[in-house]
C-alpha positions in Angstrom: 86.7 108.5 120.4 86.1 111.8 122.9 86.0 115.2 121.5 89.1 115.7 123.2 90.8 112.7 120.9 89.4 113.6 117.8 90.4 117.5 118.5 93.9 116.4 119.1 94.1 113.7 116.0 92.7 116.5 114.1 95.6 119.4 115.1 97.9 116.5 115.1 96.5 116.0 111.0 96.7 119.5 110.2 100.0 120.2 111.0 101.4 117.0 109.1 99.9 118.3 106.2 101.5 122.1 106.9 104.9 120.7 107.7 105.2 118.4 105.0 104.5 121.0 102.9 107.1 123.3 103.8 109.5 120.8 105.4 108.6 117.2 105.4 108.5 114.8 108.4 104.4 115.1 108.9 104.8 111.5 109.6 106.4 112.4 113.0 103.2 114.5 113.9 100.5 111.3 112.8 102.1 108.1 114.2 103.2 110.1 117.9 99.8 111.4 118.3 98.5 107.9 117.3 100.4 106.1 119.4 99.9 108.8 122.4 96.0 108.6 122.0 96.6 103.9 122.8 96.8 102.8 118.3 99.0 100.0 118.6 102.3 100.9 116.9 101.6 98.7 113.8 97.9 100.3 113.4 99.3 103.8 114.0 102.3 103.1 111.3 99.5 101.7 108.6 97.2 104.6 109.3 99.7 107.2 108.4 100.3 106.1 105.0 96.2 107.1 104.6 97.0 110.1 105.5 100.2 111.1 104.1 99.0 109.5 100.4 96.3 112.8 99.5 99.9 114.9 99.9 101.7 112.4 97.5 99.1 112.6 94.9 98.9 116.3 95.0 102.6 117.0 95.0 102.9 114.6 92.3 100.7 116.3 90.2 102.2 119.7 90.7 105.0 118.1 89.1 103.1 116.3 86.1 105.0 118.3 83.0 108.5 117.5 84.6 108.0 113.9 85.4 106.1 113.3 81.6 109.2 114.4 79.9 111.2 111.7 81.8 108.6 109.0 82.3 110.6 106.6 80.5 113.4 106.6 82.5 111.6 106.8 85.9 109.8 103.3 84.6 112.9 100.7 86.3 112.5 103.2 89.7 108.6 102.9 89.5 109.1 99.2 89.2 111.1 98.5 91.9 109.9 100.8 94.4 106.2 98.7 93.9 108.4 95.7 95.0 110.4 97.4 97.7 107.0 98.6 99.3 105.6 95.2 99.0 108.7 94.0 100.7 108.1 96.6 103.3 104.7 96.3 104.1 104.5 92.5 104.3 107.5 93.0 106.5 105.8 94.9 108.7 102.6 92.8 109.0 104.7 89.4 109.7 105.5 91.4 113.1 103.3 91.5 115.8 102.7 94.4 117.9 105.2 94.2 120.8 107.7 92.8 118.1 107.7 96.3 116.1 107.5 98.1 119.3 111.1 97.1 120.4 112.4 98.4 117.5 110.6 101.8 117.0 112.7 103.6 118.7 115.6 102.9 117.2 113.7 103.9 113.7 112.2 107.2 115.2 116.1 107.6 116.0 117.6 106.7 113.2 114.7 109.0 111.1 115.3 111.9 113.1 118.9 112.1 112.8 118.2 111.8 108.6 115.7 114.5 108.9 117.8 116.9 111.2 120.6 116.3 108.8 118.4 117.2 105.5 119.8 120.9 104.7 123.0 118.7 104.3 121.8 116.0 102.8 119.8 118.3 99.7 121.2 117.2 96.7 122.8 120.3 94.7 122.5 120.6 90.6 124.3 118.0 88.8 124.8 116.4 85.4 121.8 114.7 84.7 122.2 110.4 84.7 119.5 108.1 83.5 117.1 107.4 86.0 116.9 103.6 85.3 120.8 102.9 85.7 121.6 100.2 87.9 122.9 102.0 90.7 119.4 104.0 90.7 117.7 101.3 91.0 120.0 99.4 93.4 119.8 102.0 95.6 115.9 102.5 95.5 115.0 99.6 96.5 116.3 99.7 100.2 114.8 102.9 100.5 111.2 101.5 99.0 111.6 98.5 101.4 111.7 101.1 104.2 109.0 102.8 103.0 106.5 100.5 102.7 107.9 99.0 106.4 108.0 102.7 108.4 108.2 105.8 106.0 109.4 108.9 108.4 112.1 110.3 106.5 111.7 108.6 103.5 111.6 111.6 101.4 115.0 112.5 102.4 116.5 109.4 102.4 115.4 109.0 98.6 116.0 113.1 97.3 120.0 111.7 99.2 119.7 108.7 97.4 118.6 110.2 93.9 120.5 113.2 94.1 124.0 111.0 94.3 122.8 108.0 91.5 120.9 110.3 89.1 121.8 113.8 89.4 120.1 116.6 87.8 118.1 119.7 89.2 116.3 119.7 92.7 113.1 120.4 91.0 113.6 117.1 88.5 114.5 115.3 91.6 112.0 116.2 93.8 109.6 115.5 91.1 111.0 111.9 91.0 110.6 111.5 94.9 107.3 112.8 95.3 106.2 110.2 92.3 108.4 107.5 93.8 106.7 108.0 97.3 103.1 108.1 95.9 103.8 104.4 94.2 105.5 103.4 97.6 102.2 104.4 99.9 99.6 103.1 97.4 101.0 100.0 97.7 101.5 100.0 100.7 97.6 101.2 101.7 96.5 98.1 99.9 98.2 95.7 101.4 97.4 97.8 105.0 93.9 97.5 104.5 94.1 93.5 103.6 95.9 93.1 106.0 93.1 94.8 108.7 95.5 96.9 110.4 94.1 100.4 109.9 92.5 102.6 112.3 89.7 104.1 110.6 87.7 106.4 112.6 91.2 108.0 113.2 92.1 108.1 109.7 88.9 109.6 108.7 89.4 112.5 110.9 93.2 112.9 110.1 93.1 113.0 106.2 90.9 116.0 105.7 92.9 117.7 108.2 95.8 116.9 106.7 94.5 118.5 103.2 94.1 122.0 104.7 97.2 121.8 106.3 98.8 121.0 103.4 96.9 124.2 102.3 97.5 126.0 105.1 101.3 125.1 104.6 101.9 127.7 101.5 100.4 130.8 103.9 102.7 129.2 106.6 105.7 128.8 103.9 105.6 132.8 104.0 105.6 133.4 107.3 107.5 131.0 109.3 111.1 130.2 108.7 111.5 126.9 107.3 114.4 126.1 109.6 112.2 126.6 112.5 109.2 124.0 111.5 112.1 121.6 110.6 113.7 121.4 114.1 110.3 121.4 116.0 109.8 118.4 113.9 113.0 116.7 115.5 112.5 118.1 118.8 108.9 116.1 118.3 110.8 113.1 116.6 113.8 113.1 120.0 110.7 113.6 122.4 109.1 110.2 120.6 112.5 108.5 120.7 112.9 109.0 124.4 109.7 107.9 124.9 109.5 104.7 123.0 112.8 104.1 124.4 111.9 104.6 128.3 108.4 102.8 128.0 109.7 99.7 126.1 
């Protein structure tokens, strides 16, 4: 890599760990600026797991007492997102490279519409359902198949998904989708790595980055409006689209 690469992977690091602290979609920022730099798309995809996962494990813990109290009935959504992601990620790898190409676009569109739409999307305070109902955990599993298979958007896709099948307060909810997505990327990282899809030196220099923007991202949180980091993450997600779309 050139000091110009590794500058921009870097930048391109940091601020997935900043927006996906304040708004999500850091996944946007690591898989364009893969791709941009010549990863083939299935590399890039695997890659970004890496370097989403530190952010997973780190909002997960944040959110250790709430999800204790309710581990029990998390247990059926744990279990089935581990499938789901297995599902997803061996998906993924039975593609080849110009195969998963043709249809990234339409998943960078399909994401970026999801994430433009999440202030409508947020779940509001509800009666509180069992987690491990059968809706719950018929709905989670397309949503851990995608996952483990692509991942932008994920987050709101499952807070959508958990907020109409379990109910209860954001912060329970939240708690359950940042544990959810954890599982989701671990598995998915191991079966990446088996599979000998990820680009290391890249990742190497992306997940530090990512950790102090994901620092970074609470100073930021004061400062900038969240609705404004949210739609330059869609203008970066449409600008991705139309590229995938005009270069396939």
């Amino acid at each position: 890599m050139t000091l110009a690469s590794i500058v921009f992977l870097f930048l391109a690091g940091f601020l997935s760990g900043a927006v996906n602290a304040i708004a999500g979609g850091g996944t946007f920022l690591t898989f364009g600026a893969m791709t941009l730099g010549g990863i083939p798309p299935i590399s890039a995809n695997a890659t970004s797991s890496i370097v989403q996962f530190p952010g997973y494990v780190t909002s997960t813990l944040a959110y250790w007492d709430e999800i204790s109290s309710r581990w029990r009935s998390a247990l059926a959504l744990a279990v089935v997102s581990v499938i789901g992601a297995i599902g997803g990620s061996l998906l993924l790898l039975s593609l080849d490279n110009p195969s998963f190409r043709a249809i990234v676009p339409w998943l960078l569109a399909a994401a970026t519409a999801v994430f433009a739409a999440g202030p409508w999307l947020k779940p509001k305070a509800s009666a509180e359902r069992p987690a491990n109902s059968l809706p719950s955990v018929a709905a989670q599993l397309p949503t851990a198949i995608y996952g483990g298979f692509f991942g932008a958007g994920m987050g709101i896709m499952m807070l959508a998904v958990l907020g109409l099948t379990t109910g209860g307060s954001y912060h329970h909810l939240n708690a359950l989708k940042n544990l959810l997505s954890m599982l989701i990327a671990a598995v998915a990282i191991v079966i990446f790595v088996g599979g000998g899809v990820i680009a290391w030196p890249e990742a190497i220099v992306m997940i530090p980055a990512g950790a102090l923007g994901g620092y970074a991202g609470v100073w930021m949180a004061r400062r900038v409006p969240q609705a404004v980091l949210r739609w330059c993450v869609v203008a970066v997600g449409t600008a991705l689209t139309a590229y995938y779309f005009v270069t396939g």
